[in-house]
C-alpha positions as a LaTeX table, in Angstrom:
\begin{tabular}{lrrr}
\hline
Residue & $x$ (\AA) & $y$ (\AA) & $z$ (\AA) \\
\hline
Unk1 & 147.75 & 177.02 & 97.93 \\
Unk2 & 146.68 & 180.46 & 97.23 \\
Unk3 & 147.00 & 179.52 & 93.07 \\
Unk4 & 145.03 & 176.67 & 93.48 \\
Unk5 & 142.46 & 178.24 & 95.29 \\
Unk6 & 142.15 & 181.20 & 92.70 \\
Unk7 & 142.13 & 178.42 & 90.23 \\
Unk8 & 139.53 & 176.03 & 91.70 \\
Unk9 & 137.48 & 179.49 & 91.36 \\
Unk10 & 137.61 & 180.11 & 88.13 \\
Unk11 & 137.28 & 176.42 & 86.79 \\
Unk12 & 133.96 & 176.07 & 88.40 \\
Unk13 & 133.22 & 179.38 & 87.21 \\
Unk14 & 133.56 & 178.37 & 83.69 \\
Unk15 & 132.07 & 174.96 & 84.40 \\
Unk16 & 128.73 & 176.17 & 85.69 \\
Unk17 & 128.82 & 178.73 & 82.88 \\
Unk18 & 128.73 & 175.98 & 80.27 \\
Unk19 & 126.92 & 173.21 & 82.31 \\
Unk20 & 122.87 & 174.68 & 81.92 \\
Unk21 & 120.89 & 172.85 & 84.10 \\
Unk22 & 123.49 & 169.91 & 85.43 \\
Unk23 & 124.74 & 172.29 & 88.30 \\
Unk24 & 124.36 & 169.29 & 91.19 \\
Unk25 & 127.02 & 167.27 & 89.75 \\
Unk26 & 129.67 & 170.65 & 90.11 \\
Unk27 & 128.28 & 171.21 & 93.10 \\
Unk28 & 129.37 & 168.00 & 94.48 \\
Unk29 & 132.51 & 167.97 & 92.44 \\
Unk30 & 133.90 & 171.25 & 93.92 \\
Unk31 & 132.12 & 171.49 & 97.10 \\
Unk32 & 131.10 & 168.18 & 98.77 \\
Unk33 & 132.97 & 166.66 & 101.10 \\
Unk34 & 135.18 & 164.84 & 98.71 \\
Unk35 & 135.42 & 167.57 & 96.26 \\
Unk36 & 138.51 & 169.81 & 94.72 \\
Unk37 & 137.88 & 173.04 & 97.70 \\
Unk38 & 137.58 & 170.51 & 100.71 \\
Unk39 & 140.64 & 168.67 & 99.60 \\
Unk40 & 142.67 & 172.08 & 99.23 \\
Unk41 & 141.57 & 172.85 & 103.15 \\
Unk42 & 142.92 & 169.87 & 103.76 \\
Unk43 & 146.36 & 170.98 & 103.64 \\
Unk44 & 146.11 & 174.04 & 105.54 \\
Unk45 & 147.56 & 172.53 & 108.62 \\
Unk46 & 151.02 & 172.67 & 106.56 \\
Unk47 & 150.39 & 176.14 & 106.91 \\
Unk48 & 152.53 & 178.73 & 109.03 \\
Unk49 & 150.23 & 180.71 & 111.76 \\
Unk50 & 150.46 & 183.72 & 109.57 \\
Unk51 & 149.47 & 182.02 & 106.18 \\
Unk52 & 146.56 & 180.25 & 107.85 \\
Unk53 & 143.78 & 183.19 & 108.32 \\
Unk54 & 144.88 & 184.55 & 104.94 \\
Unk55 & 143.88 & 181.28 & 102.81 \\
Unk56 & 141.20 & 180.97 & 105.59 \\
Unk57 & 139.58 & 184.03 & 104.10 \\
Unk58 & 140.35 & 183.53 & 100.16 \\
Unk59 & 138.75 & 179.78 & 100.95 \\
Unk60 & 135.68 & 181.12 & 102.09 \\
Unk61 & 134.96 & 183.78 & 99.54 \\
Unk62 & 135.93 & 181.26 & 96.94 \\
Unk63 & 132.91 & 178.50 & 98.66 \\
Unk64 & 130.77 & 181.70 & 98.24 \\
Unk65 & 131.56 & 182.48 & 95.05 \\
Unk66 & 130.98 & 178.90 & 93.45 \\
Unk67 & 127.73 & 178.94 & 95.83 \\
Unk68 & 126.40 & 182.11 & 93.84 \\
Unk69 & 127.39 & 180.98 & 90.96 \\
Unk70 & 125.28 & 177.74 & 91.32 \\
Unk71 & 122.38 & 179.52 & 92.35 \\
Unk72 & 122.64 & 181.94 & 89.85 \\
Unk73 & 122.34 & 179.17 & 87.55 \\
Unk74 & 119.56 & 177.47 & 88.95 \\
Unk75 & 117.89 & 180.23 & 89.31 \\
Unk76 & 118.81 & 180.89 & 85.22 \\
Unk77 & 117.18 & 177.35 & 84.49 \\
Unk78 & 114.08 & 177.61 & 86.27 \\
Unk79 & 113.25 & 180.91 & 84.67 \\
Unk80 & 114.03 & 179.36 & 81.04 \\
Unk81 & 112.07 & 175.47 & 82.09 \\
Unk82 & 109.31 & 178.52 & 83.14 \\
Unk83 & 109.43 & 180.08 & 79.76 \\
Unk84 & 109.10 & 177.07 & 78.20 \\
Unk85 & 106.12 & 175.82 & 79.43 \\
Unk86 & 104.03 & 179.58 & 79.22 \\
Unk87 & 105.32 & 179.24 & 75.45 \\
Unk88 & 104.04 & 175.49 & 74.61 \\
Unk89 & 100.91 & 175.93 & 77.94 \\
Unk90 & 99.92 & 178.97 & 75.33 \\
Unk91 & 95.72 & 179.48 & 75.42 \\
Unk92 & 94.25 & 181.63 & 73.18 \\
Unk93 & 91.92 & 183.40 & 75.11 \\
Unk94 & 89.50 & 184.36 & 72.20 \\
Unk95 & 89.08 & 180.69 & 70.90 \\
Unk96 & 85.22 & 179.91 & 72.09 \\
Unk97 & 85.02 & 177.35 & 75.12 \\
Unk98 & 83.11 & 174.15 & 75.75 \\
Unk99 & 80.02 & 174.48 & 77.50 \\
Unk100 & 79.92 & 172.01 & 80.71 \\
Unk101 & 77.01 & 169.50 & 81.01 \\
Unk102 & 75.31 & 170.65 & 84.24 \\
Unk103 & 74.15 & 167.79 & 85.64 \\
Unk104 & 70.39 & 167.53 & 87.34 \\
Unk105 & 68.83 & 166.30 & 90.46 \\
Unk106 & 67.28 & 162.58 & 89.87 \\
Unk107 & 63.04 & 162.70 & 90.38 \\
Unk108 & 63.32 & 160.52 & 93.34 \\
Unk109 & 65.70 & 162.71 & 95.13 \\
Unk110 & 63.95 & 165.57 & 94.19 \\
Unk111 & 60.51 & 164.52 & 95.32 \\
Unk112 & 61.40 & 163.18 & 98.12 \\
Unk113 & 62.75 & 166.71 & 99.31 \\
Unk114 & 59.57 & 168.10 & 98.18 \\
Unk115 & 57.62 & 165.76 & 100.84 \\
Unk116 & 60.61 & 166.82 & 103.82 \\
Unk117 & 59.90 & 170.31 & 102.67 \\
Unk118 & 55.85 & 169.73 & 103.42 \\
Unk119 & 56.32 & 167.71 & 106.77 \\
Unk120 & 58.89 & 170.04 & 108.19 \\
Unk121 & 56.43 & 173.06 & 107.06 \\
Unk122 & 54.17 & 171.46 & 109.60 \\
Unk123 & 56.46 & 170.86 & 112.23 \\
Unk124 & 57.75 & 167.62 & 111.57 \\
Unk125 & 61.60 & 166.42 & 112.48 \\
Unk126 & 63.59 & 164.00 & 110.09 \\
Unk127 & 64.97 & 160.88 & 111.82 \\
Unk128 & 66.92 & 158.33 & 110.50 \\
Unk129 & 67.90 & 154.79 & 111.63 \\
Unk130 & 70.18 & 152.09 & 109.98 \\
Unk131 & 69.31 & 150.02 & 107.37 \\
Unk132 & 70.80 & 146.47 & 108.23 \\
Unk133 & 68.37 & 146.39 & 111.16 \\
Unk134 & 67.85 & 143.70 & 114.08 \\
Unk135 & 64.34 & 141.82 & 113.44 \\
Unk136 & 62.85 & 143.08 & 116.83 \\
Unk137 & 62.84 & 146.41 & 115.51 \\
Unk138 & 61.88 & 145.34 & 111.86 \\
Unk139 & 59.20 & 143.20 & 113.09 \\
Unk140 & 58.60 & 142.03 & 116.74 \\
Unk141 & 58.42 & 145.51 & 117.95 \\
Unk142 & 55.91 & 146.38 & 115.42 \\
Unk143 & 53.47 & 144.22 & 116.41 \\
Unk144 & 54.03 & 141.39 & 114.10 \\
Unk145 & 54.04 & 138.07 & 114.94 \\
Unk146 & 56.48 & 135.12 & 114.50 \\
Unk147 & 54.07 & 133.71 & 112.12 \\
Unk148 & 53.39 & 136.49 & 109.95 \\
Unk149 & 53.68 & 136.45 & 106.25 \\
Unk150 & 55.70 & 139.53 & 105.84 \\
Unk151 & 58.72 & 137.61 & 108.11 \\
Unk152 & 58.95 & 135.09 & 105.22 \\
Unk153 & 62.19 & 134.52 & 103.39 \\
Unk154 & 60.35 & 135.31 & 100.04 \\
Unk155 & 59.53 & 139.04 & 101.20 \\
Unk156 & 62.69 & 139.73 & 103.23 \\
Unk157 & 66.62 & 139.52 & 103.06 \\
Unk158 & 67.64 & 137.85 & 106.10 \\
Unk159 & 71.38 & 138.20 & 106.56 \\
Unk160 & 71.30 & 135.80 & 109.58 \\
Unk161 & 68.21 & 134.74 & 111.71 \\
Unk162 & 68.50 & 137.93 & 113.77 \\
Unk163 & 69.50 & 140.56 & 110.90 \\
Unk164 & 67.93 & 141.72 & 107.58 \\
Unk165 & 67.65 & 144.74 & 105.37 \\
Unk166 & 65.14 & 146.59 & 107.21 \\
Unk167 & 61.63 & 145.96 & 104.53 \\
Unk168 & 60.19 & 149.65 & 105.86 \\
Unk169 & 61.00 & 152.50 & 107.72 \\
Unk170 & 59.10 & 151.72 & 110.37 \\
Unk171 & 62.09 & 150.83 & 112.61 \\
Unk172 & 62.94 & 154.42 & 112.82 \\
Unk173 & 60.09 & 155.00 & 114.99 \\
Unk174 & 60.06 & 152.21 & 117.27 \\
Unk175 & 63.93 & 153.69 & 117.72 \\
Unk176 & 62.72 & 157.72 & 118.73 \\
Unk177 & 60.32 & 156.13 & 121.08 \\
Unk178 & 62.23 & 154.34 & 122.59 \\
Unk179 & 64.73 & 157.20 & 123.19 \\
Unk180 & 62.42 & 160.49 & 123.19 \\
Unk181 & 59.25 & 160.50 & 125.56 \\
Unk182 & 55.95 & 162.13 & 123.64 \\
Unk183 & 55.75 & 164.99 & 122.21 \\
Unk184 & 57.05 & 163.35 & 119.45 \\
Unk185 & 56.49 & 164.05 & 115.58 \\
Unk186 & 58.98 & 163.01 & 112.99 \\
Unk187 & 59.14 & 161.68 & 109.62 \\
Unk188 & 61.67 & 158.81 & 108.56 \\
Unk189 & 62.88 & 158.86 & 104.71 \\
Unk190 & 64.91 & 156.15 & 103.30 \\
Unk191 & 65.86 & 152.90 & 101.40 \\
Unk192 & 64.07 & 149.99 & 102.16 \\
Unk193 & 64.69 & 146.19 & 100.54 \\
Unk194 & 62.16 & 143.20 & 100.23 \\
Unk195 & 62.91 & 140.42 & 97.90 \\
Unk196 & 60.38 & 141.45 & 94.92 \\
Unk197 & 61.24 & 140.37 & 91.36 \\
Unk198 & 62.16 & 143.31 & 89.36 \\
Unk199 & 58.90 & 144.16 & 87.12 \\
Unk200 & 57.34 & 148.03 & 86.05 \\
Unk201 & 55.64 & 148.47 & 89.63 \\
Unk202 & 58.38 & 146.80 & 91.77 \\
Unk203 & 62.11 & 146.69 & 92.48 \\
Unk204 & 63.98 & 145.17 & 95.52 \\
Unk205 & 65.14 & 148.44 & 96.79 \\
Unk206 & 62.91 & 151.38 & 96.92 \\
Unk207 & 62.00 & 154.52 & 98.93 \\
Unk208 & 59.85 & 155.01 & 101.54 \\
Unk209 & 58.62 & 158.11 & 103.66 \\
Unk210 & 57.37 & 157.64 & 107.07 \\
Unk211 & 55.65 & 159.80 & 109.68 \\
Unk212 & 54.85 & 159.30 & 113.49 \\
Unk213 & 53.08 & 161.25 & 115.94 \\
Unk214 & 52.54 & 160.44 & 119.60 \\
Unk215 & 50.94 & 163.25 & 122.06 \\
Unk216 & 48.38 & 163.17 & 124.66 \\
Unk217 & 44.66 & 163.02 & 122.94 \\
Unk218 & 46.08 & 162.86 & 119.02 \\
Unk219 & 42.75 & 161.58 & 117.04 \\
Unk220 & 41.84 & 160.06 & 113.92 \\
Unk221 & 40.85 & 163.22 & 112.63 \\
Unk222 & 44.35 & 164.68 & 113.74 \\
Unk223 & 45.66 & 162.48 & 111.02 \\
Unk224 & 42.95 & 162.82 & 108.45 \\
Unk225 & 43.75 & 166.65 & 108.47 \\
Unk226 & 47.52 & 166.12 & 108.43 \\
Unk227 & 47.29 & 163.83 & 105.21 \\
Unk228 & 45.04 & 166.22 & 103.70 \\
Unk229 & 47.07 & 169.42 & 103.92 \\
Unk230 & 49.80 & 167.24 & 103.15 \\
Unk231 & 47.95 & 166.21 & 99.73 \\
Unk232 & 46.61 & 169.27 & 98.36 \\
Unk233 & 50.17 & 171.06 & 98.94 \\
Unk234 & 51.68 & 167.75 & 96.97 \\
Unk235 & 49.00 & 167.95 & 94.20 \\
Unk236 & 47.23 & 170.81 & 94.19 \\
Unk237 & 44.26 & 172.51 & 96.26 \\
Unk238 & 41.75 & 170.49 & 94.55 \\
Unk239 & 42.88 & 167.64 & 95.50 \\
Unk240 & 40.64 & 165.56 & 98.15 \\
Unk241 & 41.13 & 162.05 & 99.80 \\
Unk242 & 39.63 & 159.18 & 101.28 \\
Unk243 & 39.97 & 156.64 & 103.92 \\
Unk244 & 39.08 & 153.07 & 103.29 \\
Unk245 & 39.86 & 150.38 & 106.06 \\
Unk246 & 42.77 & 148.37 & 106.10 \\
Unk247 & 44.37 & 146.15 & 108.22 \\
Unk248 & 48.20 & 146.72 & 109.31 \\
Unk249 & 49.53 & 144.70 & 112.45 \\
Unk250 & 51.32 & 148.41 & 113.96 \\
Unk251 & 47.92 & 150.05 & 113.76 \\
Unk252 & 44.51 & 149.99 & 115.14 \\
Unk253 & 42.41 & 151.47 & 113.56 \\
Unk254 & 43.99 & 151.54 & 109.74 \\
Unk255 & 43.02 & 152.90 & 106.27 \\
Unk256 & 44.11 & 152.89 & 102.71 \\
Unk257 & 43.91 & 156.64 & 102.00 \\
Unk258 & 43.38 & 157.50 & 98.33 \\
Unk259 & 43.56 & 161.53 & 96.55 \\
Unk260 & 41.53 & 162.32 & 93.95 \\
Unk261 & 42.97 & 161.82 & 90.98 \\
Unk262 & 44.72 & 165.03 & 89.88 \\
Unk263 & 44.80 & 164.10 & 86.44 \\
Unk264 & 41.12 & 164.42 & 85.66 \\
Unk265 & 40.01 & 166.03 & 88.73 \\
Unk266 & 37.80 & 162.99 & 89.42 \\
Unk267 & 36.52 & 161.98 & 86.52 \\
Unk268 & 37.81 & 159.09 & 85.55 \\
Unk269 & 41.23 & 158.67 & 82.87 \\
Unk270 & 43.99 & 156.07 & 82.07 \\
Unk271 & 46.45 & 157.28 & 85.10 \\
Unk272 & 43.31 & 156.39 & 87.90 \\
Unk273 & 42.04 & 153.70 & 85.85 \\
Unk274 & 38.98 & 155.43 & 85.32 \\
Unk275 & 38.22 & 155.21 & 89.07 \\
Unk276 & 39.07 & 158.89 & 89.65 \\
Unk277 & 40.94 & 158.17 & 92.73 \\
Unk278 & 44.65 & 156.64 & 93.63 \\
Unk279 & 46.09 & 154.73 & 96.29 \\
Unk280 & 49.23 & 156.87 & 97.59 \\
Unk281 & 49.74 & 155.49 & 101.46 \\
Unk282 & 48.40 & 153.63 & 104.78 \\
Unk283 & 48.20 & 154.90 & 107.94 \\
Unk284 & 46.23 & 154.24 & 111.36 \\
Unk285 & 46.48 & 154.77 & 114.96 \\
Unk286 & 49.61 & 153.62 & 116.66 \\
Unk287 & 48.86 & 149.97 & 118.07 \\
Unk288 & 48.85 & 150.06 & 122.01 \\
Unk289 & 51.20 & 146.97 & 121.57 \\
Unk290 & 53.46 & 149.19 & 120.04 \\
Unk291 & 53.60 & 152.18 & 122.94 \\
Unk292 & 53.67 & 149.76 & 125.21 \\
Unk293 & 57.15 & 147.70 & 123.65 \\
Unk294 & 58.77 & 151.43 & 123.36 \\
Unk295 & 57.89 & 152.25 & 126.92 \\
Unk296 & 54.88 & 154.52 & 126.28 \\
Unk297 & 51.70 & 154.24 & 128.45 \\
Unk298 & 48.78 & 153.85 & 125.67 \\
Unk299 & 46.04 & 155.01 & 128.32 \\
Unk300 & 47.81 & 158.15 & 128.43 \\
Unk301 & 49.06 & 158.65 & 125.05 \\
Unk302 & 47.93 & 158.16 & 121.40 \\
Unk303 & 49.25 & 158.38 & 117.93 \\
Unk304 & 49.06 & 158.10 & 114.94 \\
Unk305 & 51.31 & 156.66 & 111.51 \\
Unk306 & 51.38 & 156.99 & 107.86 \\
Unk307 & 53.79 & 155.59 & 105.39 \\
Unk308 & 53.85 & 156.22 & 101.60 \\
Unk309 & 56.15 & 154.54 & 98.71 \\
Unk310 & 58.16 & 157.43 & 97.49 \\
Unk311 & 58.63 & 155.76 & 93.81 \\
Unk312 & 54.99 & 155.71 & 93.82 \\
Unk313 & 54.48 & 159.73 & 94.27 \\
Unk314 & 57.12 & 160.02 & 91.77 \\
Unk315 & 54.88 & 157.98 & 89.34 \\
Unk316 & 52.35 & 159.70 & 90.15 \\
Unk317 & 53.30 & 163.11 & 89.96 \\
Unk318 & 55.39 & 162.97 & 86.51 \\
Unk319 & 53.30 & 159.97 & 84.84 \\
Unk320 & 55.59 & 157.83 & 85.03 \\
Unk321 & 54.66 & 153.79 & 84.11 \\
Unk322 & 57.84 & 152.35 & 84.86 \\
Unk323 & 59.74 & 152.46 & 87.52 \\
Unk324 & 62.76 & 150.89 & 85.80 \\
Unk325 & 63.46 & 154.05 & 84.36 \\
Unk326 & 64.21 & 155.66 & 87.86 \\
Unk327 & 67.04 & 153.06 & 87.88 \\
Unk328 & 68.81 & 153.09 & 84.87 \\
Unk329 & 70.53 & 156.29 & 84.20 \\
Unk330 & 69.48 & 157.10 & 80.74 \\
Unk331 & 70.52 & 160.69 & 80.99 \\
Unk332 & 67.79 & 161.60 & 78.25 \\
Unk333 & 65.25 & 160.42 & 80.87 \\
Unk334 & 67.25 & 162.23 & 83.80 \\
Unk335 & 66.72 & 165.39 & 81.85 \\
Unk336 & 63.43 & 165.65 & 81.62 \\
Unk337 & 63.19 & 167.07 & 85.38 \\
Unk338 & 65.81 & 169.65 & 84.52 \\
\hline
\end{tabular}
């Protein structure tokens, strides 16, 4: 037993020597629990009581030996399958690399951090509410009636009598009055859908920026100033607006406001039509119908509400007269605001 032991040992030996990489195969062959070493152990119960601790011993360096051996060898092919692939993975280091497009924030994205950036300045909170919205929020909560134009299938995607893509932000403040009691001053960005054909001025999903504040004894003039700072810090210092009445069914008393046309100061030129002003937003007092649906007493608290078409600043501010360009992803456009 002793010679076939010593010879197991030096067959493997030679095997794993010639074998390279294949080394799980020998392993199994001398080894496993069918191979040439276990069957030798096998037969050691033939063995007198003196004999047994002997071959006992000689078996177990000879497992040890074939065990080192194979690791040895694996060890032997990793370090060459490593060679390899550092010789053919070769990168010269001196060869000149490629220069990585960096890519560039989109103008709507970018101005409509530029308006957070102004209304936090002053105070203001960012909310934000879901856009597949319930229709009481959308529309009964704001004051507008069954019969209203705006509730028309034309101007609004109805998903089912109850549910539509909410057509403003609007819903996001009926929401934070209804769960925080006055103080309250926030501003609502986001993306708003009403079913308009696709054309240079309009597009079925747009952006929208919205503001709220409710407070004992808030004022008219409270929001005059507020839309003021907030459009000379937009457009310049120069820059002064105007209120012209309007009519919105969330607000009573409401205005159109307009800014002086930053273009020509004024004076009249192609981006105000020669009128030297242009319509940016509408705003108004908050609607007592309105406090009252979010829980608010209106005899004890006012507010007031502005809302402005973030597309339309964008316009504005880089002279743009399309919006379909703020949609398509011509990268030559995107760059411009690099």
């Amino acid at each position: 037993m002793k010679e076939k032991l010593l010879k197991i040992a030096e067959e493997a030996s030679s095997a794993i020597d010639a074998a390279g990489a294949d080394l799980e195969a020998l392993r199994i062959k001398y080894l496993g629990k069918k191979g040439e070493l276990t069957a030798v152990l096998r037969g050691m119960g033939a063995l007198s009581a003196e004999e047994r601790p002997v071959i006992g011993q000689l078996a177990n360096e000879v497992r040890a030996k074939i065990e080192a051996k194979i690791e040895a060898g694996r060890e032997a092919a990793r370090a060459r399958e490593l060679e390899a692939k550092l010789a053919s993975e070769k990168i010269d280091v001196t060869v000149p690399g490629h220069k990585t497009p960096v890519g560039v924030m989109h103008p709507i994205s970018l101005v409509q951090r530029q308006l957070e950036e102004i209304f936090l300045g002053m105070g203001y909170e960012i909310a934000e509410g879901p856009e597949v919205e319930l229709d009481y929020y959308n529309f009964q909560a704001l004051n507008i009636p069954e019969d209203h134009p705006a509730r028309d299938t034309q101007d609004t995607f109805y998903i089912t009598d109850n549910i539509l893509l909410r057509s403003q932000t609007s819903p996001v403040q009926v929401r934070t009055m209804e769960q925080k009691k006055p103080p309250i001053k926030i501003i609502s960005p986001g993306r708003v859908y009403r079913s308009d054909a696709v054309d240079a001025t309009h597009s079925p999903l747009f952006h929208q920026l919205e503001g709220l504040v409710v407070d004992r004894g808030v004022t008219m003039g409270d929001l005059k100033g507020t839309l003021e700072s907030f459009a000379k810090t937009m457009f310049g210092e120069d820059t002064r607006i105007r209120f012209r009445p309007h009519h919105f069914p969330f607000t009573e008393p409401s205005a159109e406001v307009d800014v002086s046309c930053f273009a020509c100061g004024g004076k009249g030129c192609r981006l105000c039509k020669g009128e030297g002003w242009i319509e940016i937003l509408g705003s108004g007092m908050v609607h007592p119908n309105v406090l009252k649906s979010c829980g608010i007493d209106p005899d004890e608290y006012s507010g007031f509400a502005f809302g402005m078409g973030v597309e339309r600043i964008v316009m504005l501010k880089y002279h743009i007269d399309d919006m379909r360009y703020l949609y398509e992803n011509d990268v030559r456009f995107l760059h411009q605001f690099k």
